[in-house]
C-alpha positions in Angstrom: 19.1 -54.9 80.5 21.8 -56.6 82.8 23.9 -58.3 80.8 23.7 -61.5 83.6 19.9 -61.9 82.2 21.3 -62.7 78.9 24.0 -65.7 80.4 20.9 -68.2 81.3 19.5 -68.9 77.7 23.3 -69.5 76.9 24.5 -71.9 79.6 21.8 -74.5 79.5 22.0 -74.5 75.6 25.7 -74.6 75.8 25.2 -77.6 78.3 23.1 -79.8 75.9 25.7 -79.2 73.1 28.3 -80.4 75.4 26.6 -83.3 76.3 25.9 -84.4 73.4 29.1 -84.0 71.8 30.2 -86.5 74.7 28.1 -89.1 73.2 25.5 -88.6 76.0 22.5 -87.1 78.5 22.1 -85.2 80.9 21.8 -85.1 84.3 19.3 -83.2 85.8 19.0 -83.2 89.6 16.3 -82.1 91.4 16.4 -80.9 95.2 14.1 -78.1 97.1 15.3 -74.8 98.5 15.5 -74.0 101.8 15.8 -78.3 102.8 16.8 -78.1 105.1 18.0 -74.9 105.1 19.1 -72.2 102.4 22.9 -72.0 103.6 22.7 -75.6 103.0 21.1 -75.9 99.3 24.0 -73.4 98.1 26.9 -75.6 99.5 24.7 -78.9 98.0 24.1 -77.0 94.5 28.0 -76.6 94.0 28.5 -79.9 95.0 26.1 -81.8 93.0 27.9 -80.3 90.4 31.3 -81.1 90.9 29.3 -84.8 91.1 28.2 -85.2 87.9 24.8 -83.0 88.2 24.7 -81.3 84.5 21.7 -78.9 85.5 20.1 -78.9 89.0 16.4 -77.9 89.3 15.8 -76.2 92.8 12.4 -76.9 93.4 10.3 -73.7 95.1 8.7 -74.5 98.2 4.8 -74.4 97.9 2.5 -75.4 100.4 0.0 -76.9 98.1 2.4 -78.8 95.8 -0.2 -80.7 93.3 2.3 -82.4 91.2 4.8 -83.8 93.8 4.0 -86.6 95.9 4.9 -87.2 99.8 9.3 -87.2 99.8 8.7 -83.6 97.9 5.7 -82.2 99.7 7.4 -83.4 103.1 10.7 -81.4 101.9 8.7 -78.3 101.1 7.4 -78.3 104.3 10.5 -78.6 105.6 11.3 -75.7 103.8 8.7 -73.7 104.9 8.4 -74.5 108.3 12.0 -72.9 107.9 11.0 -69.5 106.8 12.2 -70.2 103.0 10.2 -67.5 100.4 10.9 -66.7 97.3 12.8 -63.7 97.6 14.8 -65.9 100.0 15.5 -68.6 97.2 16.5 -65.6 94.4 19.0 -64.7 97.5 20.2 -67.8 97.3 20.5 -68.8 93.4 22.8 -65.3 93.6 24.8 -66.6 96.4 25.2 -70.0 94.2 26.5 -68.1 90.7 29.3 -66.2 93.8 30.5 -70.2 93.7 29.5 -71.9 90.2 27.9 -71.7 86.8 25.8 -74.9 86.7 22.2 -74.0 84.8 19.7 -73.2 87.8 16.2 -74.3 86.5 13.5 -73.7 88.8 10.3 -75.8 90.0 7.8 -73.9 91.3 4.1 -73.6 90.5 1.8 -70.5 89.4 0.5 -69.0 92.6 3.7 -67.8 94.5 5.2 -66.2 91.4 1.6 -64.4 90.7 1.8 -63.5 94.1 5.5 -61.9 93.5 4.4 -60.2 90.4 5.3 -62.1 86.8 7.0 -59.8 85.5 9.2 -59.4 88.6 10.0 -62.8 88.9 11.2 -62.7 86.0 13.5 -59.9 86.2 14.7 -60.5 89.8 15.2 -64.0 88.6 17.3 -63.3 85.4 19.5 -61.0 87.4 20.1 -63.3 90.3 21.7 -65.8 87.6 18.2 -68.4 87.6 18.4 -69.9 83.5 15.1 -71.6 83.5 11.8 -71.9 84.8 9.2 -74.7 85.2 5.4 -73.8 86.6 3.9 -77.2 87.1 0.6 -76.4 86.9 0.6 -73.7 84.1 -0.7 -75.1 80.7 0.7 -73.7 77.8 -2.5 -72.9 76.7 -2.8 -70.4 79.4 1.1 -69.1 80.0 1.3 -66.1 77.2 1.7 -63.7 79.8 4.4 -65.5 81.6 5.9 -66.7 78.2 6.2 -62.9 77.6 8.0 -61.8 80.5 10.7 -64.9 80.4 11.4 -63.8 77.3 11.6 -60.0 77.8 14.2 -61.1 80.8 16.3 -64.0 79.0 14.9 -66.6 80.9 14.1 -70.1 79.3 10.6 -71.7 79.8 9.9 -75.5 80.0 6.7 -76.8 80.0 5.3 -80.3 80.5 4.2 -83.2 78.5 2.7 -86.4 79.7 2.0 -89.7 77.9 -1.9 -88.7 77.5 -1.0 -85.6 76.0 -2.5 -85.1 72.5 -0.7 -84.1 69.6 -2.1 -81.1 70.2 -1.0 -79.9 73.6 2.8 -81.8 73.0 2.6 -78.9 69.8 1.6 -76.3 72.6 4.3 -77.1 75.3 7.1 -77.9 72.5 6.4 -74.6 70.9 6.9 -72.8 74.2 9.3 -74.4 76.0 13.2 -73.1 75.1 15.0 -74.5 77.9 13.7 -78.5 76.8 10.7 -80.3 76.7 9.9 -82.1 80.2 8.0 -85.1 79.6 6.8 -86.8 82.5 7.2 -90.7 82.5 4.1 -91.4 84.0 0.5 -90.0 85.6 0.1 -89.5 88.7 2.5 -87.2 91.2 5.9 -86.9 91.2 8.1 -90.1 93.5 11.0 -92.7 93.2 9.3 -95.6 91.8 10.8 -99.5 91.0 10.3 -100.1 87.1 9.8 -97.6 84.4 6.7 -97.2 82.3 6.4 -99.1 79.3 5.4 -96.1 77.3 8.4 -93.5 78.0 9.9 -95.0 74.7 6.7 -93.7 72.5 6.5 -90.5 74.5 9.7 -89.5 73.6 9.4 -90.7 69.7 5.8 -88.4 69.6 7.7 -85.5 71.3 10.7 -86.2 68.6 8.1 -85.5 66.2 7.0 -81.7 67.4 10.1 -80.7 69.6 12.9 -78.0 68.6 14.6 -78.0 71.9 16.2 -81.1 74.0 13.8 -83.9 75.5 14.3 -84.8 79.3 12.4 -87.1 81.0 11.6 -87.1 84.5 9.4 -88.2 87.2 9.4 -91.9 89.1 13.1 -91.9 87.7 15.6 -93.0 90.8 18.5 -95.7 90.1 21.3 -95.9 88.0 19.5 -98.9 85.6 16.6 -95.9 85.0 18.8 -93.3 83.9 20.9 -95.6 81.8 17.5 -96.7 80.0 16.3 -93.2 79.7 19.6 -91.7 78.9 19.5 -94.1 75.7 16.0 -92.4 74.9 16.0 -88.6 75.7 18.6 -85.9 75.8 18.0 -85.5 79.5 17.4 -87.3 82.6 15.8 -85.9 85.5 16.1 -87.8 89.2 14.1 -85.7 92.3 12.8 -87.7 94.4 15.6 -90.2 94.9 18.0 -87.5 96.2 15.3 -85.4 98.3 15.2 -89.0 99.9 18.4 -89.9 101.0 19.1 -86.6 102.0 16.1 -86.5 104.7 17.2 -90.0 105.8 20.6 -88.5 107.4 21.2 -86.7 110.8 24.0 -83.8 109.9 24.2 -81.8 106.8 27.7 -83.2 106.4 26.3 -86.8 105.7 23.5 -85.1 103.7 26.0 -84.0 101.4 28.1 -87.6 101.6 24.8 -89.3 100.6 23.6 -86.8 98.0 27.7 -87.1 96.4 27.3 -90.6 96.6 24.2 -91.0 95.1 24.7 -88.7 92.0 28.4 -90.0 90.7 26.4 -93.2 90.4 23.4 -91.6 88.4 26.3 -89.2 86.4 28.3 -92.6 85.6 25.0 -94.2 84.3 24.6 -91.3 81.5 27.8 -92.5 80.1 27.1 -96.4 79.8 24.0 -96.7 78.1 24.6 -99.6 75.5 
C-alpha cells in the first residue's frame, strides 16, 4: 500500500484534536466540484482554508442528487453540464494535496461510485490524497461492502443520522462512521435556512450517547449566529448551502473567491465565540 492512503485517517483525526485543544469546532465547508469549473474548486479549496475552513467537503456531482435541495442540485448541474466525472474530481483532489493538506471529505451518493467500481474508488481515492467519504443515500445497514474497501484503503467513512433516527440506526451509523458522525439538523433536503431546529440540541445528546468519533452537524446551517449555536453543541459544524450560494450569485471567479473568503472568516470567527 501507498503510504499517501494511510495520511487521510490521520489528518482529519489530528484536525479534531486540534480543535478541540483550541477550546472549539470545526468548520466544515461544503462546495461541489467542477462549480464552476475544476481549475476553479482547487484554487477555492486552498483558499477556504487559509479562511478558516478546518475540513472542506467537495460535494460529487450527481445528476439525481436526493438529499440536496435546489442551490446544490443547480451547482451539480453546473458541474455537469461542464463535463466534471469522477475520475475528473480524483484529478483534482491530487492537484489540491500539490497545494495543501486540508482533510478532503467527499459528498457523493451510491450510484456513480458503483458505477466506478467500490473498491476502486476507494483505492484511486486514498492515493489521490481524498481522507473521507460520505454516500448520502447508503444506510449503514447496507454499506459492509463499501465499509470494507474504505478500510482496506485508509479512508474514513461517515454516515448520517437524522432527528428520527432510532436508537437503533444512530448505533448502526456511529459504529461505522470513523471520520465523525454527521447528524442532519432537520428532514427534508439539504438548503440555507433562517432558524435552527429546536431538536438539534437532543440529537446531539442521543448521538453523545452511542458515538466514538466527533459529532458534526450540518444541513440548513448558513450564518454566523448558527454556527456559534451549533458550535456550542457538536464538535463540528457543517455550512453548504450558504457558500454554493454566494458563490453562483457573482460574475467572475475572482469575486467568487472574494465572496466565498468573505463569507467563511465570518463563519471561522463564529467557532471561536460561542458563549
Amino acid at each position: 500500500m501507498d503510504e499517501g492512503t494511510d495520511a487521510g485517517m490521520k489528518r482529519l483525526r489530528q484536525c479534531f484534536e486540534r480543535v478541540r485543544s483550541e477550546g472549539r469546532a470545526a468548520l466544515i465547508c461544503y462546495v461541489t466540484a467542477g462549480d464552476p469549473s475544476l481549475k476553479f474548486t482547487r484554487s477555492l479549496v486552498c483558499e477556504l482554508a487559509e479562511a478558516g475552513a478546518d475540513i472542506v467537503e467537495l460535494g460529487v456531482p450527481f445528476s439525481d442528487p436526493i438529499a440536496d435541495g435546489p442551490t446544490i442540485q443547480q451547482s451539480s448541474q453546473r458541474a455537469l453540464a461542464g463535463g466534471t466525472s469522477v475520475p475528473g474530481v480524483l484529478d483534482c483532489i491530487n492537484k489540491i494535496r500539490e497545494q495543501c493538506q486540508v482533510p478532503l471529505v467527499a459528498m457523493t451518493y451510491l450510484n456513480p461510485i458503483e458505477r466506478y467500481g467500490l473498491d476502486r474508488f476507494a483505492q484511486d481515492a486514498a492515493e489521490a490524497g481524498l481522507d473521507g467519504v460520505l454516500i448520502t443515500d447508503l444506510p449503514p445497514e447496507e454499506a459492509s461492502d463499501w465499509v470494507s474497501c474504505a478500510r482496506k484503503w485508509h479512508l474514513d467513512t461517515v454516515f448520517l443520522a437524522a432527528p428520527t433516527s432510532t436508537m437503533k440506526r444512530l448505533r448502526s451509523a456511529a459504529r461505522l462512521s470513523s471520520g465523525f458522525l454527521y447528524c442532519v439538523s432537520r428532514l427534508g433536503v439539504t438548503g440555507a435556512r433562517k432558524d435552527l431546529p429546536t431538536d438539534v440540541e437532543e440529537l446531539v445528546q442521543r448521538a453523545r450517547e452511542v458515538a466514538r468519533s466527533p459529532i458534526c452537524v450540518g444541513f440548513g446551517i448558513a450564518t454566523p449566529e448558527h454556527v456559534r449555536a451549533v458550535a456550542r453543541l457538536a464538535d463540528g459544524v457543517v455550512v453548504g448551502s450558504a457558500l454554493v450560494s454566494v458563490m453562483a450569485e457573482q460574475k467572475s471567479d475572482h469575486e467568487r473567491l472574494v465572496q466565498a473568503i468573505r463569507l467563511v472568516r465570518c463563519l471561522a470567527e463564529a467557532t471561536r465565540h460561542t458563549v
